[in-house]
BAFI-255549 format. One record per residue (C-alpha): x, y, z. Coordinates in steps of 0.25 Angstrom, whole numbers. Each point is the difference from the previous one (the first is absolute). Layout:
<atoms>
atom X: X&Y: Y&Z: Z
...
</atoms>
This chain:
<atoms>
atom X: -15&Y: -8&Z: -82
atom X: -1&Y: -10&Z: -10
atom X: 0&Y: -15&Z: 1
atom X: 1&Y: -11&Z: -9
atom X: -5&Y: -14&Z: 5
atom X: 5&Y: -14&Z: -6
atom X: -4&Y: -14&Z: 3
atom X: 11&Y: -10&Z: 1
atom X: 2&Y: -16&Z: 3
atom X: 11&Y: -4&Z: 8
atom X: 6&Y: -13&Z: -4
atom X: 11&Y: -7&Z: 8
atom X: 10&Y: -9&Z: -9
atom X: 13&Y: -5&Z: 7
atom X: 0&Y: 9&Z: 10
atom X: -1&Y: 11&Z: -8
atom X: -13&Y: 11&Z: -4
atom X: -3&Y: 3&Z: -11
atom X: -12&Y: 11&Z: -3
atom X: -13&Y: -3&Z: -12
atom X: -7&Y: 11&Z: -3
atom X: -15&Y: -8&Z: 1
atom X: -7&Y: -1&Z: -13
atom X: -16&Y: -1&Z: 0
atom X: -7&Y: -10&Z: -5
atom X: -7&Y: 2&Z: -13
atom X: -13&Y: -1&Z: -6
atom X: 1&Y: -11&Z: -8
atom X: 9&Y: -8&Z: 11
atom X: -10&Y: 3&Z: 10
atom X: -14&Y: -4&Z: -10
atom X: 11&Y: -13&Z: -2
atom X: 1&Y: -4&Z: 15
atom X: -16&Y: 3&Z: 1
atom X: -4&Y: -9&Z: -11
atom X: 10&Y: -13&Z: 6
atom X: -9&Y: 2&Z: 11
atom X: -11&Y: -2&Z: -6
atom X: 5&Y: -11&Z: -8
atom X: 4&Y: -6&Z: 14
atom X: -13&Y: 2&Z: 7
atom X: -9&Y: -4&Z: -11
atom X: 8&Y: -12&Z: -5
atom X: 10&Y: -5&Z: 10
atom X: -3&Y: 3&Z: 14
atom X: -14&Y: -5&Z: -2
atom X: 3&Y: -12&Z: -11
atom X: -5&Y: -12&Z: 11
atom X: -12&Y: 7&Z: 6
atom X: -11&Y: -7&Z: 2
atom X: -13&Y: 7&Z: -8
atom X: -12&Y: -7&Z: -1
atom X: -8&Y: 4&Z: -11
atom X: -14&Y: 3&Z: 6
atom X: -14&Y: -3&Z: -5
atom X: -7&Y: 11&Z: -8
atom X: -11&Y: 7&Z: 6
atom X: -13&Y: -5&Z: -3
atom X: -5&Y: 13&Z: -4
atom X: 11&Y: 2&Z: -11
atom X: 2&Y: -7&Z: -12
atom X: -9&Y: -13&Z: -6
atom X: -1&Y: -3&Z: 14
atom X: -10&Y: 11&Z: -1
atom X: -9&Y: -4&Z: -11
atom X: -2&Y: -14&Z: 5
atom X: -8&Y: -7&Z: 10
atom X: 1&Y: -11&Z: 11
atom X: 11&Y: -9&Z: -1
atom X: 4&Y: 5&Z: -12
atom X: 3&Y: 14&Z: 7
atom X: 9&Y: -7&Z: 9
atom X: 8&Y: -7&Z: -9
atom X: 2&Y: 13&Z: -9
atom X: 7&Y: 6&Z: 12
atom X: 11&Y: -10&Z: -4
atom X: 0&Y: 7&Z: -15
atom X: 16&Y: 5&Z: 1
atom X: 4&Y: -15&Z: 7
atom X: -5&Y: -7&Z: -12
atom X: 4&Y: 9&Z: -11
atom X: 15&Y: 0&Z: 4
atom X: -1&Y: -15&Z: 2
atom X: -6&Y: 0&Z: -15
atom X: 11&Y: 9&Z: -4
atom X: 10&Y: -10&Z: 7
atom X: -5&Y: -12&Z: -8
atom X: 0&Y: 6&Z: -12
atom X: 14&Y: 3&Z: 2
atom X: 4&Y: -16&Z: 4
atom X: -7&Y: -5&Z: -12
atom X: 9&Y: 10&Z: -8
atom X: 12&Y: -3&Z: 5
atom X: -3&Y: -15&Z: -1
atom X: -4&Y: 2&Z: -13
atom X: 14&Y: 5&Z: -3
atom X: 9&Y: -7&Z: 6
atom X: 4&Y: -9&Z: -10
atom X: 5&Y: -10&Z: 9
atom X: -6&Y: -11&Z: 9
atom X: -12&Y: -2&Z: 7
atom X: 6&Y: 3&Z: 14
atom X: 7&Y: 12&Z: -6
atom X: -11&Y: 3&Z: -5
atom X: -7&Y: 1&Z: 13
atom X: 10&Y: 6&Z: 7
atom X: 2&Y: 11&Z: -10
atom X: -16&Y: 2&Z: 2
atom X: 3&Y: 0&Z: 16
atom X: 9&Y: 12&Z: -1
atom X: -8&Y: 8&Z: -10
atom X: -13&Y: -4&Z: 11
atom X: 8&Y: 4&Z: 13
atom X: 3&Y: 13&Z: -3
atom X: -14&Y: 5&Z: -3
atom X: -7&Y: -8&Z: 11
atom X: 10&Y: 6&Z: 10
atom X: -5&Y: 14&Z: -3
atom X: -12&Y: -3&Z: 9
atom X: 8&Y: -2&Z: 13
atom X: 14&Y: 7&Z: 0
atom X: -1&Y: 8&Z: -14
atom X: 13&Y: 5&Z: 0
atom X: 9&Y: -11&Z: 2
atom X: -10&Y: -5&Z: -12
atom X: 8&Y: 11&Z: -8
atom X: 14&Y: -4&Z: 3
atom X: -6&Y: -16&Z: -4
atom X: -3&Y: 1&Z: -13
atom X: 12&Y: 6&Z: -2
atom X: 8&Y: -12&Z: 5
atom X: -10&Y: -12&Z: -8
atom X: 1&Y: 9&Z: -11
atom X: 16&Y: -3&Z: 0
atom X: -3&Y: -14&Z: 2
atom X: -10&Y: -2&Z: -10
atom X: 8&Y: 6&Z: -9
atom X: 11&Y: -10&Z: 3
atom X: -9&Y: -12&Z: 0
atom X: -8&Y: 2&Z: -14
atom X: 8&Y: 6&Z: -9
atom X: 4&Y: -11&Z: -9
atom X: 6&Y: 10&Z: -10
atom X: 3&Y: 14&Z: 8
atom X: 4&Y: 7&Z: -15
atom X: -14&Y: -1&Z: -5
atom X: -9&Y: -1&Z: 12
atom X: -5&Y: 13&Z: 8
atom X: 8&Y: 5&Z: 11
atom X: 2&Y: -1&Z: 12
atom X: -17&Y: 4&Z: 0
atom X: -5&Y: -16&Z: -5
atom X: -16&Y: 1&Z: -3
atom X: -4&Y: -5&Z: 16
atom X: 10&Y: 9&Z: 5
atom X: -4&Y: 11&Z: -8
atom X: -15&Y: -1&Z: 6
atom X: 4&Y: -1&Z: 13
atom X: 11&Y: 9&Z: 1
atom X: -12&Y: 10&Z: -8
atom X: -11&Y: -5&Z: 13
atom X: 11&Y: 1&Z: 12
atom X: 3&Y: 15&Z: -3
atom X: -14&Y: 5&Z: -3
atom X: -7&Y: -8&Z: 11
atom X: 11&Y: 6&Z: 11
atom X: 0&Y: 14&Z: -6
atom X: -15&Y: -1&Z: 4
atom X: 2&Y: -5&Z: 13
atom X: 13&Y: 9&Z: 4
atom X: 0&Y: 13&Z: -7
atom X: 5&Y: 8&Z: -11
atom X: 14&Y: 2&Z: 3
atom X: 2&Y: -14&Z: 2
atom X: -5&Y: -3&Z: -13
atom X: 10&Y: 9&Z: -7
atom X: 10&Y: -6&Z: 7
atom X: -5&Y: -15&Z: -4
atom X: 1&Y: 6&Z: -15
atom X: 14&Y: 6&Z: 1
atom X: 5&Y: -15&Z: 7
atom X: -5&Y: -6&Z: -11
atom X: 5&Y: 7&Z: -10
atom X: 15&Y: 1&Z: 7
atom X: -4&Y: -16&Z: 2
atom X: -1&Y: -1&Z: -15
atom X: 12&Y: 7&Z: -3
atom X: 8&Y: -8&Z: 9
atom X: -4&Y: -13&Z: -5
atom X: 5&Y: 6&Z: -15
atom X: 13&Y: 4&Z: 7
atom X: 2&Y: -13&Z: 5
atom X: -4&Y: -9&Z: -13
atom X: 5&Y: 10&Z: -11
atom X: 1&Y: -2&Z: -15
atom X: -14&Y: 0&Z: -8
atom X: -8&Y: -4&Z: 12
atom X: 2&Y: 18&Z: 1
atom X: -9&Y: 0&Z: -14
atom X: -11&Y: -11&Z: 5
atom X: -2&Y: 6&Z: 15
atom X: -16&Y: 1&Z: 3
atom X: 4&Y: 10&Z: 14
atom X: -5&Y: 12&Z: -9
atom X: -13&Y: -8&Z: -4
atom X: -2&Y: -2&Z: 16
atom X: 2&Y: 15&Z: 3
atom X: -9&Y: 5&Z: -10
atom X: -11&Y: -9&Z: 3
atom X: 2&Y: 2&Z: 15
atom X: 1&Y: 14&Z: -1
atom X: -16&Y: -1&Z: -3
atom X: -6&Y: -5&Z: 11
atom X: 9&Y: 6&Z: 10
atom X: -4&Y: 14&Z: -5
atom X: -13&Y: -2&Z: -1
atom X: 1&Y: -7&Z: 17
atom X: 11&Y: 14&Z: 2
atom X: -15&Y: 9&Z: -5
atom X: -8&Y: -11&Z: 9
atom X: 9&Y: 2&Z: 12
atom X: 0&Y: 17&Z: -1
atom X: -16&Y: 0&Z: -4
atom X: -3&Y: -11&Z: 13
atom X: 10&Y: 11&Z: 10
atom X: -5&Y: 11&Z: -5
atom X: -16&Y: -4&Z: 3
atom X: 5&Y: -4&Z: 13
atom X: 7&Y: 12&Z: 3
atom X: -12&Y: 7&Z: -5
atom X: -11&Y: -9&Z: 9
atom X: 9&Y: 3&Z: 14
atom X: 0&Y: 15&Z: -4
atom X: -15&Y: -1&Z: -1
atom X: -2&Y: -9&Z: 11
atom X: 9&Y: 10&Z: 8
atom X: -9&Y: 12&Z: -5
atom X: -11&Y: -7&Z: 3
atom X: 4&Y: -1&Z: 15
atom X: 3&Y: 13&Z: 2
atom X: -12&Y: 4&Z: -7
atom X: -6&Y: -7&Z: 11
atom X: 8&Y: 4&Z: 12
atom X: 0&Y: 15&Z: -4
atom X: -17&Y: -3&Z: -2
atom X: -1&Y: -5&Z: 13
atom X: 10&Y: 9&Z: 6
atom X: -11&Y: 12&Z: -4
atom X: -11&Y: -7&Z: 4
atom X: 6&Y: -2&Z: 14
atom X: 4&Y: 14&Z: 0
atom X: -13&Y: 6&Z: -4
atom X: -7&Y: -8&Z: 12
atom X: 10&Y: 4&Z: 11
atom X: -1&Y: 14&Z: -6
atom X: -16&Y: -1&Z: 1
atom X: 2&Y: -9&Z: 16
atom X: 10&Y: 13&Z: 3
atom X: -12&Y: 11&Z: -4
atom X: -11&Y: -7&Z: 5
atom X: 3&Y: -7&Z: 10
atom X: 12&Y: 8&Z: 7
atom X: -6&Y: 13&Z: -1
atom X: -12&Y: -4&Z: 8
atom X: 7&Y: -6&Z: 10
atom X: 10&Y: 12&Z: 1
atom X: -14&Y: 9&Z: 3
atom X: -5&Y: -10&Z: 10
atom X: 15&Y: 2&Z: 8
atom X: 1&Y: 12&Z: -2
atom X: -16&Y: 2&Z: 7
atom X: 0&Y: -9&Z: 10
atom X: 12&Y: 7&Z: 4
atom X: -5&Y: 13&Z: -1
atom X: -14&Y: -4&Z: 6
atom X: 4&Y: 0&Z: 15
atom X: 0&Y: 15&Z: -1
atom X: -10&Y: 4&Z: -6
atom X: -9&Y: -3&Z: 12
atom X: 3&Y: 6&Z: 14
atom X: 6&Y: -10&Z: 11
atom X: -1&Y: -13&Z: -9
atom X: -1&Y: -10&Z: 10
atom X: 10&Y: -12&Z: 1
atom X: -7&Y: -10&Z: -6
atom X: -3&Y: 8&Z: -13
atom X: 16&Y: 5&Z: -2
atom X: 3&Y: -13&Z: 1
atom X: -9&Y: -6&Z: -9
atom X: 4&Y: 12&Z: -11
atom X: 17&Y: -3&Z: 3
atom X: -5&Y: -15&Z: -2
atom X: -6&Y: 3&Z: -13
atom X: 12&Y: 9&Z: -5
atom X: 9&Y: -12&Z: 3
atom X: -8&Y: -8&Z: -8
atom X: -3&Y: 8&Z: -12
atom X: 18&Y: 4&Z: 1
atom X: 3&Y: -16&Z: 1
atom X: -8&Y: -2&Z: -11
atom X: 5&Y: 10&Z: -10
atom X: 14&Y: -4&Z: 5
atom X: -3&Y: -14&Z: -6
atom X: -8&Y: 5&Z: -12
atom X: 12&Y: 8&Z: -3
atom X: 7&Y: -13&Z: 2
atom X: -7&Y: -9&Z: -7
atom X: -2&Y: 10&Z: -13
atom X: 16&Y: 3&Z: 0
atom X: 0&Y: -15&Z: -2
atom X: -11&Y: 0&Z: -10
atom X: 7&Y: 11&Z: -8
atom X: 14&Y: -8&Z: 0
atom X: 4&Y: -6&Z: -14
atom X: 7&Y: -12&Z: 8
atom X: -14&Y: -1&Z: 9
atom X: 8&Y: -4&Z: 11
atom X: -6&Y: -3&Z: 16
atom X: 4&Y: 10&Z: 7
atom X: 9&Y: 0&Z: 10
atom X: -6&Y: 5&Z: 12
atom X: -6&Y: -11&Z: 12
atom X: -13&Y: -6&Z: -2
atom X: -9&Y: -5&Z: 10
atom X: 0&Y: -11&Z: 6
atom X: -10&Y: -7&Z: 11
atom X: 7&Y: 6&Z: 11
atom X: -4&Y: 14&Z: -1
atom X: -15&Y: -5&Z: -2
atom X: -3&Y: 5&Z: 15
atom X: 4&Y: 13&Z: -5
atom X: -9&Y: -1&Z: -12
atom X: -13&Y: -4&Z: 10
atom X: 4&Y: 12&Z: 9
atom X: 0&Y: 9&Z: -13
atom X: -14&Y: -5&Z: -3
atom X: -5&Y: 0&Z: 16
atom X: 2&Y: 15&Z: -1
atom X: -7&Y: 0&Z: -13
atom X: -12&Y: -3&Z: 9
atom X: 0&Y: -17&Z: -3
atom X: -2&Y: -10&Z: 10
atom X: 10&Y: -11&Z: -3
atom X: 6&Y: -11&Z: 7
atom X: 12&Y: -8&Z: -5
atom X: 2&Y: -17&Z: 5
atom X: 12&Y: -8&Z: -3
atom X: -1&Y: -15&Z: 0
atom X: 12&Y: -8&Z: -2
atom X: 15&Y: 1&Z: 1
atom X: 4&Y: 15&Z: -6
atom X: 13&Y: -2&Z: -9
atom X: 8&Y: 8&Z: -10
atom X: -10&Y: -2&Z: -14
atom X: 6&Y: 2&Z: -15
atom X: 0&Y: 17&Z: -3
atom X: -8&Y: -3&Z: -12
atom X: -12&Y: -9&Z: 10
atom X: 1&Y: 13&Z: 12
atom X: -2&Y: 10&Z: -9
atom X: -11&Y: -6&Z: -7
atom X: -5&Y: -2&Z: 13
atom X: -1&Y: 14&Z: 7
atom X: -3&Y: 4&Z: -15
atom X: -14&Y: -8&Z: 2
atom X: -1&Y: 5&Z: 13
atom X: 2&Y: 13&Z: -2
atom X: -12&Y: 1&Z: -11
atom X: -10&Y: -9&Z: 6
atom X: 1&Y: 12&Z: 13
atom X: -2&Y: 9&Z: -10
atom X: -11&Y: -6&Z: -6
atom X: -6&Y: -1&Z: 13
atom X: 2&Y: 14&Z: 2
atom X: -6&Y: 5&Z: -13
atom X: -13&Y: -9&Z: -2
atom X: -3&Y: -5&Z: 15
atom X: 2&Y: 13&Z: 10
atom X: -1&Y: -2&Z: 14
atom X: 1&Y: -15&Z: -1
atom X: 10&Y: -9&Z: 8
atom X: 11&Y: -8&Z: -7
atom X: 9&Y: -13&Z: 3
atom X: 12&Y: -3&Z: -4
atom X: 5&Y: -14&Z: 1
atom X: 13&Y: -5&Z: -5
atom X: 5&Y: -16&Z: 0
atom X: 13&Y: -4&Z: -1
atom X: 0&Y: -16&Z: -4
atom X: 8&Y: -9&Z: -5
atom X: -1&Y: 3&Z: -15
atom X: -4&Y: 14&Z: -2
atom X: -6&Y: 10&Z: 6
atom X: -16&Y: 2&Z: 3
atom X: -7&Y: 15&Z: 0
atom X: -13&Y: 3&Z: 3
atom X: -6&Y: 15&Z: 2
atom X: -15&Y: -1&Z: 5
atom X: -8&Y: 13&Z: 2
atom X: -13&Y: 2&Z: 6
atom X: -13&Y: 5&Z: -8
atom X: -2&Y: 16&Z: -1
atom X: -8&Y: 7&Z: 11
atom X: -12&Y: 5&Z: 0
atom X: 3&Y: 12&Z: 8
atom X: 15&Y: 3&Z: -9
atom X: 2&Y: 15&Z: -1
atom X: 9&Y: -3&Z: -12
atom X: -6&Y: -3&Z: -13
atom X: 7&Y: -13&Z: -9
atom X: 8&Y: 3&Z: -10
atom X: -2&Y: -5&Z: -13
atom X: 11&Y: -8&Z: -7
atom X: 5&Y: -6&Z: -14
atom X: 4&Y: -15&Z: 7
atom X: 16&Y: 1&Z: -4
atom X: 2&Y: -2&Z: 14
atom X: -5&Y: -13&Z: -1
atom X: 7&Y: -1&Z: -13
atom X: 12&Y: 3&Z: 3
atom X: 0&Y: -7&Z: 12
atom X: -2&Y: -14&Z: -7
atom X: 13&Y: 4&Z: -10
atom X: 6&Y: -1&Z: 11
atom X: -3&Y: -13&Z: 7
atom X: 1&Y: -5&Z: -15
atom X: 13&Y: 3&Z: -3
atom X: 4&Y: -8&Z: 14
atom X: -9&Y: -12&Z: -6
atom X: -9&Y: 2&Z: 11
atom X: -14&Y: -1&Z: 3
atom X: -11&Y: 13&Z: 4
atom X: -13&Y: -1&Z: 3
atom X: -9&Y: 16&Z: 1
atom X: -14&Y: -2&Z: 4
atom X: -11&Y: 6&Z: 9
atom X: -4&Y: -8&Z: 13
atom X: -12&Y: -5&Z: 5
atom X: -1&Y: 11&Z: 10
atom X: 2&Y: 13&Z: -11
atom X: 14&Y: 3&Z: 3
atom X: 10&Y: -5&Z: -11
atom X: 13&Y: -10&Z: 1
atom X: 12&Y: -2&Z: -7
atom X: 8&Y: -13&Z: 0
atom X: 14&Y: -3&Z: -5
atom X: 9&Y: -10&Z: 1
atom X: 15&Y: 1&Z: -5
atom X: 8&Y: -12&Z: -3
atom X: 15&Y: 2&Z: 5
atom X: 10&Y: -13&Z: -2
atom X: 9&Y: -5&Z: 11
atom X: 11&Y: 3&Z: -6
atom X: -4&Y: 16&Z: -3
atom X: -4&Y: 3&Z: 14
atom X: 9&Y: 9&Z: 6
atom X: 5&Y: 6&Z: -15
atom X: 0&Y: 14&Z: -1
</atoms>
């Protein structure tokens, strides 16, 4: 079955319909419609914005070869050669007016304007010239057959500065559009006058001489693109070069933590739950103290596992799952009670709700001051105290010296405990102070600083 499919406008005239087969636009109508746009967006919807021209950098241009207060005048380089430009254009048209001194000055004003308007709302400076150009023409030909029109000598500079000095400042197409105006501009004014002023019109003259420095600015503006095109694309290698470094390198250490550090802790779950039966009628004390140690070693490869899962992430993010907080410190003290340390925990002041960020920090410090207790003093007695005041909060883990009589050896450690524990208290602008006491044992003091208006803040 075939079938044959026709597009058709419905038009309503007097009550009657009448049927158009719709017609595509072309090509051409469509590159038409595109470049009226363009002429509206570059040189009529935006003729009355306000555009300051900046100072140059002091790293560009003469600004860079100079020194002192010379350096910081040379930024104003551009402002001074258009205001030069301007003047040189007054005292042409003044020149040529033929006519008054008032005239005179007045024909100078509106070659002047034009130019100096360029530095604040360049392209209404455009549209300007053109009008002072018609009046000038108007107010100093004293013999139109045998002067130049309608482009007088201070027009012609001006009109020659206002179109170079806003094709830099805009961009090329406006430019092209400023060249085509003024040569439509110049064949209107030979429309309008007729007869041999059509022999003695300078418009080609200013076309010709304009097309010059607006090439050379169309070359300037594709060069300047294109280097910053190129310096985003390297600066966007760059940082994925970076991300994609770091990316590895992260990966590589969780990849080494997961072989290292998991597998050991796998064979010591796996032994202490294994050990029970391997000696006959265990008693009590001993299968609990291996299921605590199975516990242990599962928890911590459950957060390894954790924390490596966020260290292999490309968008390193926190992970979802509850942190600590001081509230499940007593089971922390339990955990290390089994572990065969004598602690006590005392709470001084009133207990409240602290920032996430200050409670995990918190129980972090806790947690590996107990440990530290537990690998380098044995058998030694620790005290907790925590001190909820009025700006912060204070911590303070004492523990006694090692005993003589201890039937478990210290353990030797690297000191990133301590470490670690200050990058902690330092990213919460705290204060920790770790030292040995007068009776052999060691102390860890801390103090957090939490604002009024963050307590209570998860």
């Amino acid at each position: 079955m075939t079938h044959t499919t026709q597009t058709h406008t419905t038009l309503s005239r007097g009550g009657s319909d009448a049927v158009e087969p719709y017609k595509p636009r072309s090509p051409e109508f469509r590159a038409a419609m595109d470049a009226l746009r363009g002429l509206r967006h570059d040189l009529i919807t935006g003729a009355f914005a306000y555009r300051p021209l900046p100072p140059t950098s002091a790293d560009k241009g003469l600004a860079r070869v100079l020194s002192g207060r010379l350096r910081e005048y040379a930024v104003w380089t551009p402002h001074v050669l258009i205001t030069a430009a301007g003047l040189l254009a007054m005292l042409i048209a003044s020149a040529d007016s033929g006519r008054g001194a008032t005239t005179n000055l007045f024909v100078g004003v509106l070659a002047l304007a034009p130019v100096l308007l360029t530095m604040v709302r360049p392209v209404m400076a455009f549209w300007l010239s053109l009008a002072a150009t018609a009046v000038s023409y108007a107010l100093t030909t004293v013999n139109s057959w045998e002067s130049d029109w309608p482009w007088q000598g201070g027009s012609f500079v001006s009109h020659l500065v206002v179109v170079t000095v806003v094709a830099l400042r805009t961009r090329p197409r406006a430019g092209a559009w400023m060249w085509l105006l003024t040569g439509a501009y110049g064949l209107i004014f030979q429309g309008a006058l007729g007869g041999g002023h059509y022999y003695r019109s300078n418009t080609m003259e200013l076309l010709f001489v304009s097309a010059i420095p607006l090439l050379v600015i169309t070359v300037w503006h594709i060069r300047r693109d294109a280097a910053q095109e190129v310096t985003a694309q390297q600066t966007v290698t760059a940082h994925e070069r970076s991300r994609r470094t770091l990316l590895e390198e992260r990966t590589t250490i969780a990849r080494e933590l997961h072989d290292v550090v998991a597998h050991h802790m796998s064979v010591v779950a796996i032994q202490a739950e294994a050990a029970p039966y391997r000696v006959e009628n265990p008693p009590p004390e001993l299968e609990k103290a291996f299921a605590t140690i199975r516990e242990n070693a599962v928890a911590a490869l459950t957060e390894l596992r954790r924390v490596l899962g966020v260290v292999r992430a490309e968008d390193y993010e926190a992970p979802d799952a509850p942190q600590p907080t001081l509230a499940d410190l007593d089971a922390l003290l339990d955990n290390v009670r089994e572990a065969g340390l004598s602690v006590d925990k005392t709470v001084t002041g009133a207990v409240r709700e602290l920032p996430q960020g200050v409670e995990l920090s918190a129980y972090r410090i806790v947690q590996e001051a107990l440990s530290n207790t537990l690998r380098h003093a044995p058998g030694a007695g620790a005290r907790v105290e925590i001190g909820y005041v009025l700006g912060g909060l204070g911590l303070r883990v004492v523990n006694g010296p090692l005993p003589h009589a201890a039937l478990v050896k210290p353990s030797p450690g690297a000191g990133h405990g301590i470490t670690g524990m200050r990058e902690r208290v330092s990213m919460l602008n705290g204060e920790m102070t770790a030292e040995a006491t007068d009776e052999g044992g060691y102390e860890v003091t801390v103090f957090l600083p939490v604002p009024l208006g963050g307590e209570g803040a998860a």
